[in-house]
C-alpha positions as CSV (number, residue, x, y, z in Angstrom):
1,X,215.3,84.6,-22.6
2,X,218.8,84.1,-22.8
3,X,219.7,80.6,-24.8
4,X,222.8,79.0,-24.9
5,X,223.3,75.6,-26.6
6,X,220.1,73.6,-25.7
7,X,219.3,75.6,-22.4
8,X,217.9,78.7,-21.1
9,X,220.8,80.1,-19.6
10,X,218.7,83.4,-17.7
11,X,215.0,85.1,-18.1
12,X,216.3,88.7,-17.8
13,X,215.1,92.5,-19.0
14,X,216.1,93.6,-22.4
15,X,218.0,95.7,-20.1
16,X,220.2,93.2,-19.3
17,X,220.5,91.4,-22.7
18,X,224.4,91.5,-23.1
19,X,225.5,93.6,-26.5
20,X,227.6,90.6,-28.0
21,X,224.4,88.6,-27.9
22,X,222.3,88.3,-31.5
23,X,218.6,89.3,-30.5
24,X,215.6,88.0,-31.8
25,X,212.7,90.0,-31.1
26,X,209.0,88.6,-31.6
27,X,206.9,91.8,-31.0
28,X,203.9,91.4,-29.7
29,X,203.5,87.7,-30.6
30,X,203.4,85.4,-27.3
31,X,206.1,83.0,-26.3
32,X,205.0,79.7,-24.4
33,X,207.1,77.4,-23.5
34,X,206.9,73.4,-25.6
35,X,204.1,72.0,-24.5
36,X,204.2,68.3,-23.4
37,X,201.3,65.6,-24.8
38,X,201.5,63.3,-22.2
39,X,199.0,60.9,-24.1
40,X,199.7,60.3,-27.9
41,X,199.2,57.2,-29.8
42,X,202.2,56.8,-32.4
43,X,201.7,52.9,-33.4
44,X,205.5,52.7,-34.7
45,X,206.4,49.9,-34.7
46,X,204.0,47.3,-36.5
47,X,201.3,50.0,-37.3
48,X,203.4,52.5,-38.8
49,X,200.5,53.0,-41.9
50,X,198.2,54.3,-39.6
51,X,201.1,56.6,-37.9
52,X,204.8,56.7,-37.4
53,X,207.5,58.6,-35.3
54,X,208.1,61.3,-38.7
55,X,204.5,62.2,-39.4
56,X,203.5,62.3,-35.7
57,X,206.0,64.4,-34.6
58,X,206.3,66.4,-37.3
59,X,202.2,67.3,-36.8
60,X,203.5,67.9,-33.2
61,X,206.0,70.5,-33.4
62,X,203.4,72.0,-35.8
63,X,200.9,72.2,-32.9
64,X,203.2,73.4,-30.8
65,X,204.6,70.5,-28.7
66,X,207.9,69.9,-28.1
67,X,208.0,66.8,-26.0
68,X,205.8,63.6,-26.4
69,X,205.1,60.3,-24.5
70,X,203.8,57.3,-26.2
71,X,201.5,55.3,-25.3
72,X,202.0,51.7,-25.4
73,X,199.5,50.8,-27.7
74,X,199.0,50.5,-30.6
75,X,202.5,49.3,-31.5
76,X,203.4,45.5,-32.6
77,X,204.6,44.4,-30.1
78,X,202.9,46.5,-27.4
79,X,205.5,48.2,-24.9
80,X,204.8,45.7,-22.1
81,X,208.3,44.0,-22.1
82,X,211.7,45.5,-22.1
83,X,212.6,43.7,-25.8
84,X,210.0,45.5,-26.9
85,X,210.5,49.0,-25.4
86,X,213.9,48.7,-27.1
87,X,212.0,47.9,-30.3
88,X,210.3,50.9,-30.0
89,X,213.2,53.3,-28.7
90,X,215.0,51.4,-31.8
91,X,211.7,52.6,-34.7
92,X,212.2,55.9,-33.5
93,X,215.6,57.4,-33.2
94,X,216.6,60.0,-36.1
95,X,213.3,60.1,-37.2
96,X,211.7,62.4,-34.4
97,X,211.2,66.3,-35.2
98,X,210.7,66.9,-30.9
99,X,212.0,65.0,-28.0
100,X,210.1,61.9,-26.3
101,X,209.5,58.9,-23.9
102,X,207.6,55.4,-23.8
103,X,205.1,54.5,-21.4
104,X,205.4,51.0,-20.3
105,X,202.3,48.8,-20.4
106,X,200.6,46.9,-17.6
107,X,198.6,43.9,-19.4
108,X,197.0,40.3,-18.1
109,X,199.8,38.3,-17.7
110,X,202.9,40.8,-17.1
111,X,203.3,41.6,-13.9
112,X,207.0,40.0,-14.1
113,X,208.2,42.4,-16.5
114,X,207.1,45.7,-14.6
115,X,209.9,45.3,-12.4
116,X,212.3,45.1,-15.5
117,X,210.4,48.2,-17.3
118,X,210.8,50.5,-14.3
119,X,214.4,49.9,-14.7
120,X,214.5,50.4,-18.3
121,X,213.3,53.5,-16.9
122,X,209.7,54.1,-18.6
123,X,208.1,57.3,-16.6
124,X,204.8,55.0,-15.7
125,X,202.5,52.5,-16.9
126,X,199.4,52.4,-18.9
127,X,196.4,49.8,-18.1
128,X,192.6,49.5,-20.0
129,X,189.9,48.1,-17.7
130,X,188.2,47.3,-21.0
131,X,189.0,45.8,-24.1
132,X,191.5,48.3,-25.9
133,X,190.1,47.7,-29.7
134,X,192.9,45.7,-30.4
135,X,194.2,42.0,-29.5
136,X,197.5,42.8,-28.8
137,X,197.2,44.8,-25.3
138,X,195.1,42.8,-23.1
139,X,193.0,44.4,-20.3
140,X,193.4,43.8,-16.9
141,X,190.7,43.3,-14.2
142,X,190.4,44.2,-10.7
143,X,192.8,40.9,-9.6
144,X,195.2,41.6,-11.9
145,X,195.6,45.2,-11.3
146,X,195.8,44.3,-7.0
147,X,198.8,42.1,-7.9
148,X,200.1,44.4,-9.9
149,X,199.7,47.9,-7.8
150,X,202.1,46.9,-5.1
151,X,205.3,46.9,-7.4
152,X,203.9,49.7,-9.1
153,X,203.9,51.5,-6.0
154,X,207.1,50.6,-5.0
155,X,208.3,51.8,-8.3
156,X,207.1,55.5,-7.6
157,X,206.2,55.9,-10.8
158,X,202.3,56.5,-11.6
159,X,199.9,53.9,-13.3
160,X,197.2,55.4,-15.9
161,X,194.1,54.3,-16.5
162,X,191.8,53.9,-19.4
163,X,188.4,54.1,-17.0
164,X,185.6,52.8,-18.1
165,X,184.6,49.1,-16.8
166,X,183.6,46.7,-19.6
167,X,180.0,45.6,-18.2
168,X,177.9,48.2,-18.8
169,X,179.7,48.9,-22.1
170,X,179.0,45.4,-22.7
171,X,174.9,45.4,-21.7
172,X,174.1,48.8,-23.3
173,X,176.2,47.4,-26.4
174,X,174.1,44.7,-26.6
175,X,170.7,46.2,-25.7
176,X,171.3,48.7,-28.9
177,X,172.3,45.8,-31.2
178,X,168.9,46.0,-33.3
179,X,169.2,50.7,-33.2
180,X,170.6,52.5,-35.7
181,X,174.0,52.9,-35.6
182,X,174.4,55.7,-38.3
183,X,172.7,57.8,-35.4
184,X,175.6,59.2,-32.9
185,X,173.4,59.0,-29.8
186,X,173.4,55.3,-30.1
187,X,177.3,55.0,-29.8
188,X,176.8,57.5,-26.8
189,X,174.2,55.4,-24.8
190,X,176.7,52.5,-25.8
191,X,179.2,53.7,-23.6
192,X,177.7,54.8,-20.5
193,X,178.8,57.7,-18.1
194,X,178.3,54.9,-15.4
195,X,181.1,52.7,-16.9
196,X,183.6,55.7,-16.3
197,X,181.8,56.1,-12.4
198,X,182.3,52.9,-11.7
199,X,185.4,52.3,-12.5
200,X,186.8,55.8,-10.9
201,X,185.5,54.5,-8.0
202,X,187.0,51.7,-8.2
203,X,190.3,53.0,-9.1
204,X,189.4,55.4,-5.5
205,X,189.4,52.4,-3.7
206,X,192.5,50.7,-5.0
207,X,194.6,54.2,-4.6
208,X,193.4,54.3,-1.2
209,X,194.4,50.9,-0.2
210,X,197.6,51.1,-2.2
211,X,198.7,54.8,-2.1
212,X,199.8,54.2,-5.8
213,X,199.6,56.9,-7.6
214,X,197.1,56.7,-10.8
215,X,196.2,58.7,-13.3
216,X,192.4,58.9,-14.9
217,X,193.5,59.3,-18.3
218,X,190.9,61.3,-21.3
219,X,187.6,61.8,-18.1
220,X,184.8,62.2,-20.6
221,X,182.3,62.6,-18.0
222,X,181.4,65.9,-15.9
223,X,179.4,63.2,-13.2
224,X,182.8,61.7,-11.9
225,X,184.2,65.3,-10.7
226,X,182.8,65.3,-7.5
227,X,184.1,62.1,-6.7
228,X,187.5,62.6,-7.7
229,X,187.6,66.5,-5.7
230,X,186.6,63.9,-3.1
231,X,189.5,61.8,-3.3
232,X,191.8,64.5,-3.7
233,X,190.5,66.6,-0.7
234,X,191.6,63.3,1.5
235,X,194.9,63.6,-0.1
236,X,195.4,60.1,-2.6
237,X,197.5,60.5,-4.9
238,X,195.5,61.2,-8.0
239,X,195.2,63.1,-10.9
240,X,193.4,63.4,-13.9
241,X,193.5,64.4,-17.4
242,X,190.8,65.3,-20.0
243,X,191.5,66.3,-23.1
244,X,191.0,69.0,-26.4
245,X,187.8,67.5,-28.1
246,X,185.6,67.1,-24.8
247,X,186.5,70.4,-24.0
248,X,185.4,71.8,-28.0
249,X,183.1,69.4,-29.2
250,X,179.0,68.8,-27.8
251,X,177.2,65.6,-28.5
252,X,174.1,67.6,-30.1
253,X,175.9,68.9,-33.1
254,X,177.4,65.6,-34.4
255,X,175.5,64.5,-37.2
256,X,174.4,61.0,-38.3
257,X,177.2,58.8,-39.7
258,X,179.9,61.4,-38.7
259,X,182.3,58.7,-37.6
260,X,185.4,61.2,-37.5
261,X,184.1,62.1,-33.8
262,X,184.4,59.2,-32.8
263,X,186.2,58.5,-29.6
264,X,186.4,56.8,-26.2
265,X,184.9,57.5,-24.2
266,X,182.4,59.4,-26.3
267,X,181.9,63.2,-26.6
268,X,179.1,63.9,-24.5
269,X,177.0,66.9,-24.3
270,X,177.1,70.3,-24.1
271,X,176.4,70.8,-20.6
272,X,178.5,67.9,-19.7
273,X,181.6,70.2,-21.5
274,X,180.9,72.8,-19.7
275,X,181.1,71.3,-16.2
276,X,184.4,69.8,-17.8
277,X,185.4,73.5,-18.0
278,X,184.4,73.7,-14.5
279,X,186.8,70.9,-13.5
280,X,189.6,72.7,-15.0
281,X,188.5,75.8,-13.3
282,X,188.4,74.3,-9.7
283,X,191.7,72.7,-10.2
284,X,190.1,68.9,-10.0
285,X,191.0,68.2,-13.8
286,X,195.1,68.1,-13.6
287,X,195.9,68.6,-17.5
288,X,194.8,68.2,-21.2
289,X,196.3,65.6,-23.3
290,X,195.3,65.0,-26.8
291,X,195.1,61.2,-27.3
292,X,196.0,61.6,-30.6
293,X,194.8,58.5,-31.6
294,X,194.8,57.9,-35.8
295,X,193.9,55.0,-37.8
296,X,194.1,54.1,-41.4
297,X,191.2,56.0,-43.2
298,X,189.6,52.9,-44.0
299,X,189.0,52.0,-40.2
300,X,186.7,55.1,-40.0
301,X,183.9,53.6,-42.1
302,X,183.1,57.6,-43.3
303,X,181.2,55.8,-46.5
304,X,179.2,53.4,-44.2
305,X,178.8,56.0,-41.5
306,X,178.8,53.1,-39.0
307,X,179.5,54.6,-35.4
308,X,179.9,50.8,-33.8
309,X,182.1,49.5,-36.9
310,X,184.7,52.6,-37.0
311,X,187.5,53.3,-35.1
312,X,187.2,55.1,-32.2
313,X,190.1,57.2,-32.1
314,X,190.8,61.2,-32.9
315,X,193.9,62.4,-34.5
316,X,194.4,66.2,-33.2
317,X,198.1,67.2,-32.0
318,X,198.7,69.7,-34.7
319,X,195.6,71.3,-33.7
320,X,194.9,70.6,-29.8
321,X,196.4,74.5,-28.6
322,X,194.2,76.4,-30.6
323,X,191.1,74.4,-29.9
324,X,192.2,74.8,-26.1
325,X,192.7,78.2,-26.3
326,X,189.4,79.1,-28.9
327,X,187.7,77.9,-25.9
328,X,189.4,79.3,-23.2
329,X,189.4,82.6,-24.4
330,X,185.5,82.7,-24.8
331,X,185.8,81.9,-21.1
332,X,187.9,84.2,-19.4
333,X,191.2,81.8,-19.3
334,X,194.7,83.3,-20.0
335,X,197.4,81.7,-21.4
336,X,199.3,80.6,-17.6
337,X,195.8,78.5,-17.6
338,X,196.9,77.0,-20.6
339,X,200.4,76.7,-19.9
340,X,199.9,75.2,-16.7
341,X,197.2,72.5,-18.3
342,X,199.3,71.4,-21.1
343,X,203.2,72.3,-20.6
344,X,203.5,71.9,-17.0
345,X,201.0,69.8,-16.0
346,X,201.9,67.4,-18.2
347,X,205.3,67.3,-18.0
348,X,204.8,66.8,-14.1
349,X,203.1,63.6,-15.0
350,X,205.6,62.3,-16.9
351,X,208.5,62.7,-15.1
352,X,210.6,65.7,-17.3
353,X,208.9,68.3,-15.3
354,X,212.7,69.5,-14.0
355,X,213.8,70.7,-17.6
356,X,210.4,70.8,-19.8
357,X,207.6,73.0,-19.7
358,X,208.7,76.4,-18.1
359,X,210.8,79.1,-19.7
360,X,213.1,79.4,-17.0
361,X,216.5,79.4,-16.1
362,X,218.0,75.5,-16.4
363,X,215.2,74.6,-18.9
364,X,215.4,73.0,-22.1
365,X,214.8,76.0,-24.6
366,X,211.6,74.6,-25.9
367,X,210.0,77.3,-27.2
368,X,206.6,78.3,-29.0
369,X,206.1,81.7,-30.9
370,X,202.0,81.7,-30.9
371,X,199.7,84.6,-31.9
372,X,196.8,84.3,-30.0
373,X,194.6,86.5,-32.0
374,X,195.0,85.0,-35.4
375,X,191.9,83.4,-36.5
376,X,192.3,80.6,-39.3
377,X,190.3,78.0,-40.8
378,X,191.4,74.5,-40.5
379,X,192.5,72.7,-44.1
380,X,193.6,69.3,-44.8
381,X,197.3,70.5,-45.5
382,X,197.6,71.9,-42.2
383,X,197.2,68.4,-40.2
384,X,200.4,67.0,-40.8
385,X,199.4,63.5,-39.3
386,X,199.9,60.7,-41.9
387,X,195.9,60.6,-43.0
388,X,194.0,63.9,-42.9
389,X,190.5,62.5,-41.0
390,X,189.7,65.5,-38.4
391,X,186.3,66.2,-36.8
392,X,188.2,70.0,-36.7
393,X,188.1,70.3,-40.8
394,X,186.7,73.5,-41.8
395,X,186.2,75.3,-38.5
396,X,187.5,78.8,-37.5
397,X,189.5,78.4,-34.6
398,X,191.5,81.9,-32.6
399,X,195.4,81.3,-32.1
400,X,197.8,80.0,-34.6
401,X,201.5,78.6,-33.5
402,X,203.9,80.4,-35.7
403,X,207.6,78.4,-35.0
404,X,208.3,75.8,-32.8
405,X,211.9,75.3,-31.2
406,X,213.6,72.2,-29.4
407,X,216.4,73.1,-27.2
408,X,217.2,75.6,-29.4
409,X,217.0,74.6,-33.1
410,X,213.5,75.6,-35.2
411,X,211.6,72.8,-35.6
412,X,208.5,74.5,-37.5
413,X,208.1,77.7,-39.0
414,X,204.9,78.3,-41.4
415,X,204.6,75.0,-42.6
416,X,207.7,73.9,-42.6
417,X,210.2,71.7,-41.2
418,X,213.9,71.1,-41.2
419,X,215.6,68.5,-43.2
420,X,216.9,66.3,-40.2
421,X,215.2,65.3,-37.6
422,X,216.6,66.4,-33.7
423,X,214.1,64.8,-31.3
424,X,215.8,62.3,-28.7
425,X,214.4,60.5,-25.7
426,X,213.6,62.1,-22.7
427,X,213.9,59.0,-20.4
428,X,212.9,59.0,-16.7
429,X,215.4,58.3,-14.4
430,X,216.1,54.2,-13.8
431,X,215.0,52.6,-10.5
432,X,214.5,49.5,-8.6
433,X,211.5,47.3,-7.9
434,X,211.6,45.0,-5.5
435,X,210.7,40.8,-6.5
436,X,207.8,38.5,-5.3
């Protein structure tokens, strides 16, 4: 790869390599191109103790990634007007150690404002058909996301969806109130599969009607893929995500009150992960995202052990590409299949799919140097997120990123990180949405 300034200039022989040209030469060592988290809960501003735009970043180029897009949650204010997408954009310039975007939001009562956001050109939108965990992003239901759709759709850009409905979270939640929730398969029966099936169809429906194109964002369960292969095979425009700790993790071996798994949706079980692997297989699961998603340690409840009280959230970007990849390997994937689900597939998604996630000519020379047959045991100091909670702590997993470049510059080498901080935005291009 031949790098000039930010970009890669040519993908040539070592024949070709010019003689004037300084030569770095990795050996046997694999080079993957930055890979994009397209999903990746930052909180700055307003929530910056449970994660900022330094830590998260930092734990990102650490994992690997070179281009993040934030979700708009759980930020004070929530990214669901322009004033605050310029709050955010304003948090976390020269303090980002890779490149990134903003997702807009798509709450109760702003359908005025998605006009305005598609023009302050956010790559999409981000909607919860349940209640988030959190007061300041409101969930939309099936009226409001009708009234909504069409401006989305004439926008272009895609809408992505938290799926699970809230009513038969809501019953089971209540039907367990009296169980023990110390045990994990009480927060599993809490949140059904049928909350995600019913909203997926749902969200079938409205895609058809609409042709807006939405995204199932972190599919937990196995039971929805046939529906979705369904809805692809007709041609709607959907896509889907899952992400590292359904893909690693099995409901059967998380013991009682061990409240760093939690997540939602839930980890299910094994054979549930394994038709996930399936999914990816056949093509009906688009990408992996991590949905990094940390809290302050307090909000676990690891003392109490109390699976309906603690956060549900996982913190895992430093660490999503060598759980991918301990998996995939046991399974016969390569590292294309890993490229393609979380460098192109991602960056496809959000927009920055012309100049991340290849090594090719024209790209941005985001680079990863990875050694896919290192096998390491996970510590504390190798998390780099602002509180080291992981459900990953003291496994073996295969594949260890070495250095991490952003157009150009190193980023990461063996623990390390550069003094200042070169991430910028990556912003979607601006368009128009008509009024009401």
């Amino acid at each position: 790869m031949l790098v000039e300034k930010e970009r890669i200039v040519d993908v040539v022989s070592p024949q070709q390599i010019p003689s004037s040209v300084p030569l770095t030469d990795f050996g046997d060592l694999a080079i993957l191109p930055g890979l994009v988290d397209s999903h990746i809960h930052i909180n700055e501003p307003g929530r910056t103790d449970w994660e900022g735009f330094r830590t998260a970043t930092q734990a990102a180029a650490a994992g690997g990634y070179t281009m993040l897009v934030d979700m708009p949650l759980n930020c004070v204010p929530s990214t669901t007007t322009v004033d605050a997408l310029q709050s955010k954009r304003n948090a976390a310039r020269e303090q980002c150690y890779v490149d990134w975007s903003l997702w807009g939001g798509l709450v109760s009562d702003n359908k005025e404002h998605i006009s305005a956001l598609a023009s302050a050109a956010v790559p999409g939108f981000k909607c919860f058909l349940i209640h988030p965990g959190i007061e300041e992003f409101m969930m939309v239901d099936e009226a409001e996301l009708r009234a909504a759709l069409p401006l989305i759709k004439e926008s272009g850009l895609p809408l992505l969806v938290h799926a699970e409905l809230a009513e038969p979270v809501e019953a089971m939640t209540q039907a367990l109130a009296n169980a023990n929730w110390r045990v994990y398969d009480t927060f599993l029966k809490s949140r059904p599969d049928e909350a995600e099936l019913a909203a997926i169809d749902l969200l079938v429906r409205l895609c058809q009607e609409t042709g807006c194109r939405i995204h199932i964002v972190h599919l937990s369960t196995a039971r929805a893929l046939g529906r979705l292969q369904d809805a692809k095979s007709r041609g709607l425009p959907m896509t889907v995500e899952t992400c590292p700790h359904y893909l690693h993790l099995a409901a059967e071996e998380i013991a009682d009150g061990a409240t760093q798994f939690k997540c939602a949706p839930p980890i299910r079980n094994r054979e549930n992960r394994e038709a996930l692997w399936r999914g990816l297989r056949d093509g009906v699961i688009d990408l992996i995202a991590t949905d990094h998603s940390p809290c302050l340690p307090k909000m676990k409840h690891l003392d109490a052990g109390d699976f309906r009280a603690a956060w549900g959230g996982i913190a895992g970007v430093s660490l999503a590409l060598p759980v991918v990849w301990t998996e995939a390997k046991r399974r016969d994937f390569g590292l294309v299949d890993l490229v393609g689900w979380m460098a192109e597939g991602p960056a496809r998604l959000a927009g920055c799919h012309e100049r991340k996630g290849q090594l090719a000519k024209g790209f941005d020379a985001d680079l990863v140097v990875f050694d896919p047959e290192r096998q390491w045991d996970v510590r504390q100091a190798q998390l780099f997120h602002r509180h080291p909670i992981s459900p990953y702590l003291g496994e073996r997993l295969t594949g260890k990123v070495l250095m991490t470049f952003l157009r150009g510059k190193c980023v990461y080498k063996d623990g390390a990180f550069p003094e200042q901080a070169h991430g910028r935005e990556c912003a979607g291009k601006p368009v128009t949405v008509g009024h009401d």
